[in-house]
N, C-alpha and C positions, 0 to 999 in steps of 0.2 A: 514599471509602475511604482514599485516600490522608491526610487531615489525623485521620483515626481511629485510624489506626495508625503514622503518622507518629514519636511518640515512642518507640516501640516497637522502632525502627531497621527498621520496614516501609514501603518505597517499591514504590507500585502507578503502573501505570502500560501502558498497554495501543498495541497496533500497529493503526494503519488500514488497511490496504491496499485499492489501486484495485481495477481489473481487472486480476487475475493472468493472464498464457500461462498455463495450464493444459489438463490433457488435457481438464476438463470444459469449457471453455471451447472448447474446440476440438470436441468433441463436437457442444456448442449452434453452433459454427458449420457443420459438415454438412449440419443441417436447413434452410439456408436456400437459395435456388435457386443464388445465388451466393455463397459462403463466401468466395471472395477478396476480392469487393468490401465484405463484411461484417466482415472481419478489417480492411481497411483502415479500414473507418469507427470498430472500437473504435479501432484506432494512432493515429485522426486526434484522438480524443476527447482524447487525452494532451498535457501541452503538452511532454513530451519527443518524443511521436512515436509513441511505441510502450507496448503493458501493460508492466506491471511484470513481472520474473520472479521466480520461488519463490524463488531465491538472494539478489533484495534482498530480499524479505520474512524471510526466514529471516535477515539480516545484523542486520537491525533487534532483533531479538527476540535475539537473542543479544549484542549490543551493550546494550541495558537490562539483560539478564541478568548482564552484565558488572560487576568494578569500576569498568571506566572509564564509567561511569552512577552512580557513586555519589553527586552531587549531584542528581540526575533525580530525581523526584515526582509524581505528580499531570500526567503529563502523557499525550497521544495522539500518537504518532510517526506520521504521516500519510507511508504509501508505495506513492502512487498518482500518480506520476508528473503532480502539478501540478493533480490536477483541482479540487480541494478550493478551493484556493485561487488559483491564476491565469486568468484568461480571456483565453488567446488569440484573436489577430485572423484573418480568414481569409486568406492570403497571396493 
């Protein structure tokens, strides 16, 4: 989509995100016998440590909405706290 509408002065461009803290998320973790230990295991998945929150996700997406995005195109803003692409070692 992007190089279709490109001349157009249309840039697409779309947001990844991990696993969000969210209340659905928090929801799904209830159901499990141990929710603490289950919270712990998504933070561990992260190579920051922790999900993402709605507020970076929402950053992202308002930064491409941005002019200061105005060279951006054709791209996936990946904001998933590392999973995508770093593989952490286990300490």
């Amino acid at each position: 989509m992007a190089t279709d509408h490109v001349r157009e002065g249309i840039r697409v461009n779309c947001v990844s995100p991990g696993t969000v803290d969210t209340p659905f998320v928090n929801r799904m973790l209830q159901k499990f016998d141990d929710p603490i230990a289950e919270r712990a295991a998504l933070d561990a998945r992260q190579a920051t440590g922790r999900m993402v929150t709605p507020q970076e996700v929402a950053r992202a997406i308002a930064y491409l909405a941005s002019p200061l995005s105005g060279s951006t195109t054709g791209t996936a803003l990946e904001v998933d706290g590392g999973v995508h692409n770093l593989r952490m070692r286990a300490q």
